[in-house]
C-alpha angles and dihedrals in degrees: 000000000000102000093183092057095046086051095052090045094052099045081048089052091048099046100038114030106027102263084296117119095194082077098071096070091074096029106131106224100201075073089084105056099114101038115121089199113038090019135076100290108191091353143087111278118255127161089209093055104046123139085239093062088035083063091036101045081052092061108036098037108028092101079066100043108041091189085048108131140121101275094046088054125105137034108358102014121043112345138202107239117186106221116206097041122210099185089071096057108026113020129239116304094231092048094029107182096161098077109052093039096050100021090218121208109272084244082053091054100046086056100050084049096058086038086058089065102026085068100054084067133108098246091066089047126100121151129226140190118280120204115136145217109216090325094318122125151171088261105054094041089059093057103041087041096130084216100041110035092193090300105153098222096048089050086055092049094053096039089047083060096049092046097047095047099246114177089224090059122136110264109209092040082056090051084058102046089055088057086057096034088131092061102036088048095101078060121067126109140006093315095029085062096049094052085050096047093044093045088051093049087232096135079129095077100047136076115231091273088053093253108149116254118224113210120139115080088221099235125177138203082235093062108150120209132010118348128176096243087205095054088037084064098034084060099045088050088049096046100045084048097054096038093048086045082053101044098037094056096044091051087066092042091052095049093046081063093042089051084055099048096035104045098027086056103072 
């Protein structure tokens, strides 16, 4: 067990919620763009990389990743990945480019801005190897894929192809996945794919046969043409509601293993 990471947990836990680890489910990461300690030190802020989820990907997700510590964290080696991304749909809240070009509903809006918090949270963080080919990761890919725009359920559809082999895999993320053969190894194949799926805590995405679900219409701020501007908001309630129902239930998931691992490890 990674004792670094379980110190740096618990004196979070102490100096910012209380002593009380309930309190992480809703914790709002951004929070900690300016912390020295638990943020980003000497390095670009990202609420996925902090040195909080470093120490809290090693804990909840090292049965999965066997190389998983402290020092092999962060860009290159295992890296923090936000699952249900905001900025996609619905643009970035200091540069926000979603509202005057939908004019969303107010009830929309006040939605969008609970869900730009809600996702900074753990329970919409995994982690994933990062070797790169010429700057270009997992990661990134991920996010600028022009299917997937960074949707969750459309990344595991597309993964579940590349690990068992499909001919109709996507090419380039199995490019990728090569480069990081020696981490994804655990993972290939039927039963490869179900431990992946159980040990991320990402049975939400998957049907009972662990066949990913595609929900989300994977929508973007940027749409070009001609949109429906009902369906448009039908999709981005639906998907705010499902993805805060998600994230909110596997945050409490992830800190019921981090209460094992962190106060039965004295």
């Amino acid at each position: 067990m990674n004792r670094e990471a379980i110190t740096l947990i618990k004196e979070f836990v102490i100096s910012y919620l209380e002593g009380d680890i309930d309190k992480l489910v809703d914790f709002d990461l951004d929070k900690l763009e300016n912390d020295n300690v638990y943020g980003c030190p000497n390095r670009g802020f990202d609420a996925d990389d902090t040195n909080l989820m470093r120490a809290v990907y090693c804990i909840a997700f090292g049965n999965a990743w066997p190389n998983l510590t402290m020092e092999n964290s962060g860009n290159e080696k295992m890296r923090g990945d936000t699952m249900n991304s905001s900025a996609s749909f619905f643009s970035y809240p200091w540069a926000d480019k979603f509202t005057p070009k939908w004019n969303p509903p107010a009830e929309l809006t006040k939605k969008i801005n609970a869900f730009q918090s809600t996702f900074h949270t753990i329970g919409n963080m995994t982690v994933l190897p990062d070797k790169r080919i010429d700057e270009w990761s997992i990661n990134k890919h991920r996010g600028c894929h022009n299917e997937w725009h960074d949707y969750e359920d459309r990344f595991l559809s597309a993964l579940y192809k590349v690990l068992l082999q499909e001919p109709d895999a996507d090419e380039d993320l199995a490019d990728l996945v090569e480069l990081n053969k020696e981490d994804f190894r655990p993972f290939y194949g039927k039963e490869g794919w179900k431990y992946f799926i159980d040990t991320h805590l990402l049975e939400y995405y998957v049907d009972g046969n662990y066949i990913p679900i595609i929900t989300s219409k994977g929508y973007t701020w940027w749409q070009s043409g001609y949109t429906n501007k009902e369906r448009f908001f039908k999709e981005a309630n639906r998907y705010i509601d499902q993805s805060t129902e998600i994230i909110k239930n596997r945050g409490d998931r992830i800190v019921e293993k981090l209460k094992i691992h962190l106060y039965g490890a004295e």
